[in-house]
N, CA, C and O atoms as a GROMACS GRO file, in nm:
protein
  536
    1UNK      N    1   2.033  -2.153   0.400
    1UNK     CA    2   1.890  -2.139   0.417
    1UNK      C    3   1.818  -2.228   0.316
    1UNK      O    4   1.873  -2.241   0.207
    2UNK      N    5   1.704  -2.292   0.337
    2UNK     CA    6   1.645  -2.346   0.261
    2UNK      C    7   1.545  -2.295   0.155
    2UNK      O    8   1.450  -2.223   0.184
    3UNK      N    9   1.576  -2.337   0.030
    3UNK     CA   10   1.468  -2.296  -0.044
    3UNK      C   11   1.336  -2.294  -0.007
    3UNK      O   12   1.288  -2.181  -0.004
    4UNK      N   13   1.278  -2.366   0.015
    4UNK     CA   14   1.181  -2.442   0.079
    4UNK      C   15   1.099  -2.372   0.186
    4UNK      O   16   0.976  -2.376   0.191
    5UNK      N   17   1.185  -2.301   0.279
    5UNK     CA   18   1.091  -2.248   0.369
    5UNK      C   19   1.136  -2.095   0.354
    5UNK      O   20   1.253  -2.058   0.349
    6UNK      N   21   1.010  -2.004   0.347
    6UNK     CA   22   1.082  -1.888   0.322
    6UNK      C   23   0.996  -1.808   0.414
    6UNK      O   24   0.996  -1.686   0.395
    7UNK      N   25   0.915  -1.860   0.521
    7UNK     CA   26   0.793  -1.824   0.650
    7UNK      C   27   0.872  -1.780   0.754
    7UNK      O   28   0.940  -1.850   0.829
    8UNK      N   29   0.855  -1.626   0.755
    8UNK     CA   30   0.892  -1.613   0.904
    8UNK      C   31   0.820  -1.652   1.045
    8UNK      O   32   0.723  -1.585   1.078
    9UNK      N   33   0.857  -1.738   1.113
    9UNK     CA   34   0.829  -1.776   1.212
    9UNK      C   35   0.856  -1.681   1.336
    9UNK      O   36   0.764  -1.695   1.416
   10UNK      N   37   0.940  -1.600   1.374
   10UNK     CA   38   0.933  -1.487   1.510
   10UNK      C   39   1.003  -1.404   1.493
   10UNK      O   40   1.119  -1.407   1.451
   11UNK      N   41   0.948  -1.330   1.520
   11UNK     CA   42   1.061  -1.178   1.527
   11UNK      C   43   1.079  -1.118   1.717
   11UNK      O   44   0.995  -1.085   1.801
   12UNK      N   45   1.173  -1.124   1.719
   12UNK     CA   46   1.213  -1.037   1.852
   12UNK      C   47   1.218  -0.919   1.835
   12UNK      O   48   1.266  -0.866   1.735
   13UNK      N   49   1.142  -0.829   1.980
   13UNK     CA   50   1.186  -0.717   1.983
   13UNK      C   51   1.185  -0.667   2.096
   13UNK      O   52   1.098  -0.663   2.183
   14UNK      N   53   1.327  -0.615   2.092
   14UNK     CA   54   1.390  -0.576   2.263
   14UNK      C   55   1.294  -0.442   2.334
   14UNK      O   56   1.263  -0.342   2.269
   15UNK      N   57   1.255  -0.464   2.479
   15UNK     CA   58   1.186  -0.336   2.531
   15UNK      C   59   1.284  -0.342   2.701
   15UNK      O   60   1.359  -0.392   2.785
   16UNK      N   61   1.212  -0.258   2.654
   16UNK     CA   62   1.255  -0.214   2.875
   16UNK      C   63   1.214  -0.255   2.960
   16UNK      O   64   1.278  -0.294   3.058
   17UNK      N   65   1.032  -0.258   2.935
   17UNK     CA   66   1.011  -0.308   3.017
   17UNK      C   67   0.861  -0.431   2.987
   17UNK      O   68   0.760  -0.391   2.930
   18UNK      N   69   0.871  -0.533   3.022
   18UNK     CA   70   0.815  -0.633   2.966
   18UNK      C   71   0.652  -0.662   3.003
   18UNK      O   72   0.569  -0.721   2.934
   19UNK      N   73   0.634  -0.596   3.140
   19UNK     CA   74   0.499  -0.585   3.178
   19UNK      C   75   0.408  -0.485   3.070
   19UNK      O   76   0.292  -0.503   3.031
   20UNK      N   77   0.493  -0.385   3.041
   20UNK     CA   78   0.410  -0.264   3.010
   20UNK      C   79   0.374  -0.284   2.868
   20UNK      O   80   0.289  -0.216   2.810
   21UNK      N   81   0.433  -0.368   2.822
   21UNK     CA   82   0.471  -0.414   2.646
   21UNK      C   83   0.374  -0.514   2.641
   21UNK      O   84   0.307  -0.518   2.537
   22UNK      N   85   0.342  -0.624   2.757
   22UNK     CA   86   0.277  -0.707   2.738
   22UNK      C   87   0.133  -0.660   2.750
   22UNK      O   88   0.046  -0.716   2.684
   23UNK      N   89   0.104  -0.555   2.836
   23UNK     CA   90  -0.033  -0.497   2.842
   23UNK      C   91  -0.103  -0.464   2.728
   23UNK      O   92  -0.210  -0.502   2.681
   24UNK      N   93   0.024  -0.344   2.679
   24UNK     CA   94  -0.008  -0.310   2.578
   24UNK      C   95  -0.051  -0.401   2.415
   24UNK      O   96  -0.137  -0.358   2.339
   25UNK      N   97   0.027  -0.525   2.391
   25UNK     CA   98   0.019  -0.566   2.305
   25UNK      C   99  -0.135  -0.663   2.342
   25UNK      O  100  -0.186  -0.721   2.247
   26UNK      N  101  -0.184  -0.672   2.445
   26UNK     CA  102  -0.282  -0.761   2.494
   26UNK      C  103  -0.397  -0.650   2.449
   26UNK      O  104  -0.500  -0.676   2.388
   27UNK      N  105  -0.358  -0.539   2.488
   27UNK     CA  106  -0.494  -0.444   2.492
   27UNK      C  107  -0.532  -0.393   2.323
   27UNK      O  108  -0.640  -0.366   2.270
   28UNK      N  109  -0.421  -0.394   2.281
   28UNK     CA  110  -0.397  -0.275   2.127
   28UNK      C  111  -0.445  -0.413   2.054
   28UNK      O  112  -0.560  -0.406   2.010
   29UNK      N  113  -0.372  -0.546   2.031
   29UNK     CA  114  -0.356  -0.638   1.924
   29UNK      C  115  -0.433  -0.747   1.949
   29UNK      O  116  -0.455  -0.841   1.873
   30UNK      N  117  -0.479  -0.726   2.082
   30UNK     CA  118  -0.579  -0.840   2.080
   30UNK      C  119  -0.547  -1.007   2.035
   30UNK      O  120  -0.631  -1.089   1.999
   31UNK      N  121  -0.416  -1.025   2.048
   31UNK     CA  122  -0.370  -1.179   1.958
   31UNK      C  123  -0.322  -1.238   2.103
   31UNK      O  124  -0.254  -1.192   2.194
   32UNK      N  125  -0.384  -1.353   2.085
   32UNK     CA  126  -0.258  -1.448   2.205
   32UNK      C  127  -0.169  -1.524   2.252
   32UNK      O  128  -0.110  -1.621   2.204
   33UNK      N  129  -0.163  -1.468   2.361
   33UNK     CA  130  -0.025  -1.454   2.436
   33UNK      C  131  -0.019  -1.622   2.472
   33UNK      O  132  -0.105  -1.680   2.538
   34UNK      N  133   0.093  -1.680   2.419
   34UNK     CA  134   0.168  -1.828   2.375
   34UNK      C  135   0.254  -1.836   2.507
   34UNK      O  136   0.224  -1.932   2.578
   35UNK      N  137   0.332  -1.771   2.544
   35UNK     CA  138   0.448  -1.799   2.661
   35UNK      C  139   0.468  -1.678   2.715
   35UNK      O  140   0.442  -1.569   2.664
   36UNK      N  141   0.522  -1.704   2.835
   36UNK     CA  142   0.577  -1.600   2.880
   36UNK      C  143   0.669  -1.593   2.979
   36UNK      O  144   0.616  -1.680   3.048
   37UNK      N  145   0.753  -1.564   3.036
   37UNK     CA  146   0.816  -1.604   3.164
   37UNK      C  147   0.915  -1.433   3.232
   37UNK      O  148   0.880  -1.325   3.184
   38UNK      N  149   0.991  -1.435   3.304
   38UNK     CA  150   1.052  -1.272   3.365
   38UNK      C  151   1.057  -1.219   3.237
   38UNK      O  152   0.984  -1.121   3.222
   39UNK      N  153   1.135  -1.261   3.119
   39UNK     CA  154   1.217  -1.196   3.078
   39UNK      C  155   1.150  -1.184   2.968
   39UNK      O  156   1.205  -1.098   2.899
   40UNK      N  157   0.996  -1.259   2.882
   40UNK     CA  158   1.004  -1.185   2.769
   40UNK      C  159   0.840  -1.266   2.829
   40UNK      O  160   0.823  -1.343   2.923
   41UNK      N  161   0.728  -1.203   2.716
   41UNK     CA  162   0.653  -1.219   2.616
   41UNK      C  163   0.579  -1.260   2.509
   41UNK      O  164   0.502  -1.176   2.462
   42UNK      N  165   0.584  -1.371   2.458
   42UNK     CA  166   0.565  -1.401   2.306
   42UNK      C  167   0.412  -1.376   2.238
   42UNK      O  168   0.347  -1.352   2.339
   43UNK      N  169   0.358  -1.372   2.173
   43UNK     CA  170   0.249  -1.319   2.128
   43UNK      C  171   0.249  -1.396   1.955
   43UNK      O  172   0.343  -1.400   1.875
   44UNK      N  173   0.117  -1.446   1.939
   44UNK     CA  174   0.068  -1.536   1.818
   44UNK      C  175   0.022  -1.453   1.697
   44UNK      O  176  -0.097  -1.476   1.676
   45UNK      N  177   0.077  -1.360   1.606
   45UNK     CA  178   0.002  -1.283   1.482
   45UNK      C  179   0.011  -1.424   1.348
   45UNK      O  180   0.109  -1.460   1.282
   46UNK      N  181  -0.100  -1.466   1.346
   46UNK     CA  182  -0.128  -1.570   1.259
   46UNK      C  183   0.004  -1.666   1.272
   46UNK      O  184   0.046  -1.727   1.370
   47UNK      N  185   0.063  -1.658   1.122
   47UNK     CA  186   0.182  -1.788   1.154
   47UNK      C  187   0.263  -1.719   1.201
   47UNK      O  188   0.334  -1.809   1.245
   48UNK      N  189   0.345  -1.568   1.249
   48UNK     CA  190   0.425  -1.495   1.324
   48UNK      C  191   0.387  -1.518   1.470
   48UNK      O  192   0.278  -1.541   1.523
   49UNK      N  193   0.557  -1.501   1.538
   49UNK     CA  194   0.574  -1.557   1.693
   49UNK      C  195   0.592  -1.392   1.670
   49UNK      O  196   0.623  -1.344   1.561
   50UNK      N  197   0.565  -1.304   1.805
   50UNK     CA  198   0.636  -1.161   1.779
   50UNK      C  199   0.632  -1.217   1.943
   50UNK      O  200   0.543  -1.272   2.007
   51UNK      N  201   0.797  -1.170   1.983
   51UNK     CA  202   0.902  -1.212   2.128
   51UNK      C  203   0.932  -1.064   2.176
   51UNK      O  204   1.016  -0.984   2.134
   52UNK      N  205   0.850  -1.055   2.264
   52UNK     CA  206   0.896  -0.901   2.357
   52UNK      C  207   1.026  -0.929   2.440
   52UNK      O  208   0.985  -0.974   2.547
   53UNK      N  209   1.146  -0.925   2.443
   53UNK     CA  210   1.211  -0.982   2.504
   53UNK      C  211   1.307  -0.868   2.599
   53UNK      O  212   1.369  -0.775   2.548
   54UNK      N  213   1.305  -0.892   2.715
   54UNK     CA  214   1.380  -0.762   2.792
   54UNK      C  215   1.510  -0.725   2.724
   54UNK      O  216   1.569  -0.818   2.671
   55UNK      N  217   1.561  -0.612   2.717
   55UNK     CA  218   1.657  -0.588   2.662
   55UNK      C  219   1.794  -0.618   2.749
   55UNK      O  220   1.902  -0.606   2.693
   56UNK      N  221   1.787  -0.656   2.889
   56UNK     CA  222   1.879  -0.726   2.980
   56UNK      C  223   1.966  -0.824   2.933
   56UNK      O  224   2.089  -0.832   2.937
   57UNK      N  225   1.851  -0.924   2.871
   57UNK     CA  226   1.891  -1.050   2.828
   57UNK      C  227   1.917  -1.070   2.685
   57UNK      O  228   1.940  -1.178   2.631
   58UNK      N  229   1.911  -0.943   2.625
   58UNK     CA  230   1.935  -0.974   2.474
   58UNK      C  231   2.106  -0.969   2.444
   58UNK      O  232   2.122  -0.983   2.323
   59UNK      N  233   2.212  -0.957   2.502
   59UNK     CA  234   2.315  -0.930   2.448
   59UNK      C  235   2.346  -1.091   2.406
   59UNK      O  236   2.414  -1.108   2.305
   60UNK      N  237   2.302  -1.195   2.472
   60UNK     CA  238   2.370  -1.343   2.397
   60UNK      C  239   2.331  -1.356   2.244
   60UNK      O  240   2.390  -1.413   2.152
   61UNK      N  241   2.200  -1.276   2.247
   61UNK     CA  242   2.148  -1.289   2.098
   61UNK      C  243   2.219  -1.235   1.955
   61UNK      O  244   2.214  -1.280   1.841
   62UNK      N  245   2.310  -1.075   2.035
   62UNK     CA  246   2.380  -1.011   1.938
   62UNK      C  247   2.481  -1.039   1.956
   62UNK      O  248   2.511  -1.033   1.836
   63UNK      N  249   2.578  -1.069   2.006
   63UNK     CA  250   2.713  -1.058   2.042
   63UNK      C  251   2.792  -1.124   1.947
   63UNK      O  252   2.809  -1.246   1.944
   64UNK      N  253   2.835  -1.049   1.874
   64UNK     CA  254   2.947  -0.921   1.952
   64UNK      C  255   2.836  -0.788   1.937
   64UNK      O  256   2.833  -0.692   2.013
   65UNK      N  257   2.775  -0.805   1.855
   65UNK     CA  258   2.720  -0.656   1.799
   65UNK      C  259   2.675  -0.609   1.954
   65UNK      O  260   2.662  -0.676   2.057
   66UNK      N  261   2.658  -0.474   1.928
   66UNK     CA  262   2.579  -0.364   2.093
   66UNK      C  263   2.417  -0.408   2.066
   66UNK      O  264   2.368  -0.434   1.956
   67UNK      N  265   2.370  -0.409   2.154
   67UNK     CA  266   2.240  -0.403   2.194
   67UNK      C  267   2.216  -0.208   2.178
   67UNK      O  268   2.264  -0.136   2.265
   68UNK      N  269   2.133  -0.143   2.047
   68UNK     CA  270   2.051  -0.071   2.042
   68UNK      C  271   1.969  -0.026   2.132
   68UNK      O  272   1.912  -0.101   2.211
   69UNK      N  273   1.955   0.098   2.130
   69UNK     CA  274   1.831   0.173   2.260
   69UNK      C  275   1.731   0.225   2.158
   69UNK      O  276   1.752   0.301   2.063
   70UNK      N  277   1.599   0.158   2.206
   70UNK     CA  278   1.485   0.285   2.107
   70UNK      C  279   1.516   0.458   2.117
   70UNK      O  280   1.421   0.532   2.092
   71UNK      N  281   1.600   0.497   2.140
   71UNK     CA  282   1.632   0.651   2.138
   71UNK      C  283   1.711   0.646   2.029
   71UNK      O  284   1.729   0.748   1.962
   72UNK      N  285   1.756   0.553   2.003
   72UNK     CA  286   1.850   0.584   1.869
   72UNK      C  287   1.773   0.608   1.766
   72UNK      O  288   1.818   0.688   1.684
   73UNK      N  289   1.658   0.557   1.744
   73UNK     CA  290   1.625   0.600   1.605
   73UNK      C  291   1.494   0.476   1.569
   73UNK      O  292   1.478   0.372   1.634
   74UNK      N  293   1.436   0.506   1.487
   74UNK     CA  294   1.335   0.398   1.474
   74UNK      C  295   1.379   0.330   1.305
   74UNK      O  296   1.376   0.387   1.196
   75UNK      N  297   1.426   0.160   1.346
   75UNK     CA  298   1.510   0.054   1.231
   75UNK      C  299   1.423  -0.016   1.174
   75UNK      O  300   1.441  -0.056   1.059
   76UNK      N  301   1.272  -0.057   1.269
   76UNK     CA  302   1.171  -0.166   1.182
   76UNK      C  303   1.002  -0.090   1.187
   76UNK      O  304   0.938  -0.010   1.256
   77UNK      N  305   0.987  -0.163   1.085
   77UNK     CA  306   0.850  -0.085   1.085
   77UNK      C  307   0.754  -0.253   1.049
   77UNK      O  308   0.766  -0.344   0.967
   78UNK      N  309   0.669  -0.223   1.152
   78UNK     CA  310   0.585  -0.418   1.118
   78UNK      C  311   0.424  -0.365   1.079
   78UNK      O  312   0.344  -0.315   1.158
   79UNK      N  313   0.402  -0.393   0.935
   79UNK     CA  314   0.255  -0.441   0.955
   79UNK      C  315   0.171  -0.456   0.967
   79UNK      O  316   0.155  -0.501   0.853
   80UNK      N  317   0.022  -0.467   1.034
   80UNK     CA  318  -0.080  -0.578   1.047
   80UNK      C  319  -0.194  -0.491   0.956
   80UNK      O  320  -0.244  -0.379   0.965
   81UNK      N  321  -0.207  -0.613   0.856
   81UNK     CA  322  -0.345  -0.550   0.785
   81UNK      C  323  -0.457  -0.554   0.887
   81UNK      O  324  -0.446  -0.622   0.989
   82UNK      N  325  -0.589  -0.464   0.855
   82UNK     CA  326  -0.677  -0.467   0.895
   82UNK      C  327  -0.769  -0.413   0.809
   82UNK      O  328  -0.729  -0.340   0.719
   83UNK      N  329  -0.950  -0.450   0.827
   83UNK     CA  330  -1.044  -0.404   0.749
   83UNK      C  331  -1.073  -0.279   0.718
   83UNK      O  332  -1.128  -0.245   0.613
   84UNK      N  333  -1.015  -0.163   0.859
   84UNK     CA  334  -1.096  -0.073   0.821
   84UNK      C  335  -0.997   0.054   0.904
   84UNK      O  336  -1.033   0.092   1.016
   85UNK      N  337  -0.881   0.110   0.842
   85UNK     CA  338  -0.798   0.168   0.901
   85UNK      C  339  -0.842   0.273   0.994
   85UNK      O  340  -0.790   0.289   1.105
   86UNK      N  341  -0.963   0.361   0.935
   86UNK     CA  342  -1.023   0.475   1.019
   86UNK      C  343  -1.083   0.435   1.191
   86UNK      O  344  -1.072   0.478   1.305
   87UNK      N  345  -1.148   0.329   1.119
   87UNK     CA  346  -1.158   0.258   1.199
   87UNK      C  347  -1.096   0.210   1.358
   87UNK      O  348  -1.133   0.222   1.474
   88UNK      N  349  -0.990   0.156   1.293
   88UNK     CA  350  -0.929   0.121   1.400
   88UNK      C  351  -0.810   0.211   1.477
   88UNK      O  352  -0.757   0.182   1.584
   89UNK      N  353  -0.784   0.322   1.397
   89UNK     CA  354  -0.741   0.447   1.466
   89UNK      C  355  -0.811   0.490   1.529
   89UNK      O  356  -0.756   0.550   1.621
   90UNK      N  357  -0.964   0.497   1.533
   90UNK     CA  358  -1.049   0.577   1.668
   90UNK      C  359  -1.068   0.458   1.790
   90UNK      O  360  -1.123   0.478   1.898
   91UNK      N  361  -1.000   0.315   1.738
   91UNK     CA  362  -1.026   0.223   1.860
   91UNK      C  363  -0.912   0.249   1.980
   91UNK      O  364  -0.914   0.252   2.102
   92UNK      N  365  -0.803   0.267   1.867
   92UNK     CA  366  -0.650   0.310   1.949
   92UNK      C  367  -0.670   0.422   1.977
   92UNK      O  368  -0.610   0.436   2.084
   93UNK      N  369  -0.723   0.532   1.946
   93UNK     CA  370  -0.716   0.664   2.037
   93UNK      C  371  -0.782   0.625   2.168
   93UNK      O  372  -0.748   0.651   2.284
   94UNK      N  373  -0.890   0.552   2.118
   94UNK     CA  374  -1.005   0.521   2.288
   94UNK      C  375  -0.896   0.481   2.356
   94UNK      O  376  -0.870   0.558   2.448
   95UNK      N  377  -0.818   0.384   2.344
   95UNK     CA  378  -0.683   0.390   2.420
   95UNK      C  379  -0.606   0.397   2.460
   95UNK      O  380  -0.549   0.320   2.537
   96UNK      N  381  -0.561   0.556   2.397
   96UNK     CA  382  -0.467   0.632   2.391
   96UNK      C  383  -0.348   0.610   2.363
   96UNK      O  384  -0.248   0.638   2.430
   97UNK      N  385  -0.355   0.554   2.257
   97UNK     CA  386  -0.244   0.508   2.167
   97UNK      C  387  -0.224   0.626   2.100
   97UNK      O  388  -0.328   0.672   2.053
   98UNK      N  389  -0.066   0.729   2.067
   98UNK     CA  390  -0.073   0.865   1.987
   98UNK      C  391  -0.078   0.784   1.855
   98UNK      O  392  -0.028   0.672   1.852
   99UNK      N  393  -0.133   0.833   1.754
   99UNK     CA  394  -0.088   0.827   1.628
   99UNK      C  395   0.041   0.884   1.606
   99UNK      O  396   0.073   0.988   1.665
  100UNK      N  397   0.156   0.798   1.492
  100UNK     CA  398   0.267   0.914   1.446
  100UNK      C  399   0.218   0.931   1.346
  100UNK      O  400   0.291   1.017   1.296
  101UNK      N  401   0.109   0.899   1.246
  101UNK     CA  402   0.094   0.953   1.121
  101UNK      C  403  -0.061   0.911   1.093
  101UNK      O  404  -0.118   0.835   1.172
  102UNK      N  405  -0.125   0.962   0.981
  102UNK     CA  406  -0.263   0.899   0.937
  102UNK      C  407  -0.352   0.907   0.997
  102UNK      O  408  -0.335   0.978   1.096
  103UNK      N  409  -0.474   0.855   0.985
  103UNK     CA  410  -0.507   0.802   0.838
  103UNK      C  411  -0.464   0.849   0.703
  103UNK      O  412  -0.547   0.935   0.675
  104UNK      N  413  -0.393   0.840   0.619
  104UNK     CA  414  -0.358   0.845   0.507
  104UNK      C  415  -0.375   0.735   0.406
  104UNK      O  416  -0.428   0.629   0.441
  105UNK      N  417  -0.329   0.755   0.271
  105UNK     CA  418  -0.386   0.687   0.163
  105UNK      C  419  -0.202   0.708   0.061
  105UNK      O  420  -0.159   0.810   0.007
  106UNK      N  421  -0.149   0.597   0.067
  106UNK     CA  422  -0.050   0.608   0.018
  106UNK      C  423  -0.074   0.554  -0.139
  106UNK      O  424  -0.150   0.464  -0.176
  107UNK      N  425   0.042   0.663  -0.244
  107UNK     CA  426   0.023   0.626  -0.360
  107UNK      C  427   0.054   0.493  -0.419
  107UNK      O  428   0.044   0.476  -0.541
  108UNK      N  429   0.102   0.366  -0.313
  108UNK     CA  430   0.092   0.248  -0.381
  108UNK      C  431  -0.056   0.174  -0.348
  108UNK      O  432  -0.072   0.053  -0.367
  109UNK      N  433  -0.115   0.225  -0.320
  109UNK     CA  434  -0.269   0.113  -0.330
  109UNK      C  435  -0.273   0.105  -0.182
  109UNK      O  436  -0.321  -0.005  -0.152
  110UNK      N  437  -0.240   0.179  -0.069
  110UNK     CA  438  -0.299   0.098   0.080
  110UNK      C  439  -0.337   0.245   0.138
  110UNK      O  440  -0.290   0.353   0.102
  111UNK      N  441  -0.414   0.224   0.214
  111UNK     CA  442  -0.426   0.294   0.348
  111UNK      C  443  -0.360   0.268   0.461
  111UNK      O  444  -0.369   0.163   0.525
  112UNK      N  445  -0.265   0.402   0.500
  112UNK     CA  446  -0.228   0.294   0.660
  112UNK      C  447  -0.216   0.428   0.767
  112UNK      O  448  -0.186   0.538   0.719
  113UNK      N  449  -0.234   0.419   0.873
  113UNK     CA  450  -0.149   0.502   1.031
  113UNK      C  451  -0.088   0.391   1.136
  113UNK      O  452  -0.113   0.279   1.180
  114UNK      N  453   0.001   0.486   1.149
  114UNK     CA  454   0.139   0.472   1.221
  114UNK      C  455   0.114   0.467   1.386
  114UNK      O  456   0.028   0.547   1.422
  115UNK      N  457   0.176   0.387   1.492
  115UNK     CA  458   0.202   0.412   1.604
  115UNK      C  459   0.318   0.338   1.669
  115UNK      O  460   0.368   0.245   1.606
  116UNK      N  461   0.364   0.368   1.783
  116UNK     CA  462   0.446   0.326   1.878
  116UNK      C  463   0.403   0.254   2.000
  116UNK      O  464   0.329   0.293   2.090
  117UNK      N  465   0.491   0.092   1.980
  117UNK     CA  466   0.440   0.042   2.114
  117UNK      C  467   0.536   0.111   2.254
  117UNK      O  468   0.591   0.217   2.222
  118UNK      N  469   0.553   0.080   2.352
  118UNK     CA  470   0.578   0.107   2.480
  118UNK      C  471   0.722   0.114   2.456
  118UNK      O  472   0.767   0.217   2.507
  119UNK      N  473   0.812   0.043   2.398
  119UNK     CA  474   0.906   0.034   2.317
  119UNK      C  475   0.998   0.069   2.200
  119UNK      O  476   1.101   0.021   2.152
  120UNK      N  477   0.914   0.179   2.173
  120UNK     CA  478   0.938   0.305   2.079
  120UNK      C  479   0.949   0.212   1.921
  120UNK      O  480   1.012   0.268   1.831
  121UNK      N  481   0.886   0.072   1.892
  121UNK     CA  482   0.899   0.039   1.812
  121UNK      C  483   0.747   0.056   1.696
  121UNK      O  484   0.629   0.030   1.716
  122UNK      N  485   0.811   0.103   1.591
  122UNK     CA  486   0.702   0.138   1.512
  122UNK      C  487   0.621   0.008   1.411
  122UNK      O  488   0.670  -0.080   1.340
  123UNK      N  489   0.462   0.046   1.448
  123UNK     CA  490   0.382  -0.026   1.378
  123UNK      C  491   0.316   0.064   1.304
  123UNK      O  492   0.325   0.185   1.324
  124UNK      N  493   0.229   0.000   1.195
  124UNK     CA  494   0.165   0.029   1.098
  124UNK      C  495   0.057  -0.083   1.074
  124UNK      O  496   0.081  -0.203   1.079
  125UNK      N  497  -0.143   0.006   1.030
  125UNK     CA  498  -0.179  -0.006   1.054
  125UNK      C  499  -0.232  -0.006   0.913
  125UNK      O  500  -0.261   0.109   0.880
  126UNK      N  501  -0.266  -0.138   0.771
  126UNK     CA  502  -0.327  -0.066   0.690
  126UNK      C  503  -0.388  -0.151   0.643
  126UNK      O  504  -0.382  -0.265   0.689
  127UNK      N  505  -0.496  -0.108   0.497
  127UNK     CA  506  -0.603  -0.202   0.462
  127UNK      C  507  -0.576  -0.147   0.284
  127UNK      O  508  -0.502  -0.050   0.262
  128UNK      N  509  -0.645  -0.221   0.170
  128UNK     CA  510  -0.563  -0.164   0.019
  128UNK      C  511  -0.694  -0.074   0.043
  128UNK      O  512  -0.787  -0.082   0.123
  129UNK      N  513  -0.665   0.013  -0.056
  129UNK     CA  514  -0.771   0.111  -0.117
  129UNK      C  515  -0.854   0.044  -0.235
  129UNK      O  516  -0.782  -0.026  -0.306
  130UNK      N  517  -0.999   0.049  -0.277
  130UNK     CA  518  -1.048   0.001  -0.385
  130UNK      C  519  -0.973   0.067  -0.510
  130UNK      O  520  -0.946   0.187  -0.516
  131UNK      N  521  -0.944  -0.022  -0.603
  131UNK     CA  522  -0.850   0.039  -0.716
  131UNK      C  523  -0.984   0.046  -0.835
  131UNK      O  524  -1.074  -0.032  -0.867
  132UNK      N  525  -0.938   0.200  -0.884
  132UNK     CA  526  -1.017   0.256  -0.996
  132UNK      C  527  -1.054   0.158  -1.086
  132UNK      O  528  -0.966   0.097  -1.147
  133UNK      N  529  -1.166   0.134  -1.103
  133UNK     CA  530  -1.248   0.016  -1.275
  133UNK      C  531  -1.229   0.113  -1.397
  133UNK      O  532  -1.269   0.229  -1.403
  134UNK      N  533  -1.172   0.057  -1.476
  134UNK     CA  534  -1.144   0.140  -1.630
  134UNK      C  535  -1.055   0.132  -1.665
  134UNK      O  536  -1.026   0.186  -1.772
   0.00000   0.00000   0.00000
């Protein structure tokens, strides 16, 4: 690996089903959609590629390893700051996005709440807290 570049450029993440993932990430994240074709998705979060990619076609990617089912358990958690966490939890309820957690105020300096895309993959939703003067 190079010193030099240390930018993640895309993250994949396997779903079931690629229409419903793409709606969703169009409707919830509002970022846009770069490519797309049957089998996956891609979506622009600043310099991040995030690749919805059917989980059909993911075994060339792991192999040998198994291709994972979101029932197993939740492995990544991604992300996206925003201005105003309360905020944007009553935008995602208008959409009926469940919360899994929050609004909360965690003891390292952020605010964040939790949800699940279509894909049982978990996001996070947070902004820092103003830190005490004195």
């Amino acid at each position: 690996m190079s010193s030099t570049s240390r930018e993640i450029g895309a993250i994949t993440l396997l779903t079931d089903d690629v229409a419903a993932s793409r709606s969703f990430y169009i409707d919830v994240f509002g970022v846009p959609l770069v490519y797309e074709d049957e089998v996956s998705a891609v979506f622009q979060f600043a310099a991040t590629m995030i690749n919805l990619l059917d989980v059909a076609a993911a075994d060339t990617l792991f192999d040998p390893r198994p291709v994972g089912t979101h029932s197993d358990g939740a492995r990544v958690l991604l992300t996206v700051g925003v201005d105003d966490v309360d905020a944007e939890c009553d935008r995602l309820r208008s959409l009926g996005v469940a919360l899994l957690n929050g609004p909360m105020d965690r003891p390292w300096g952020i605010r964040t709440a939790s949800f699940l895309d279509p894909s049982g993959h978990v996001w996070e939703i947070a902004h820092d807290l103003p830190q005490p003067v004195g």
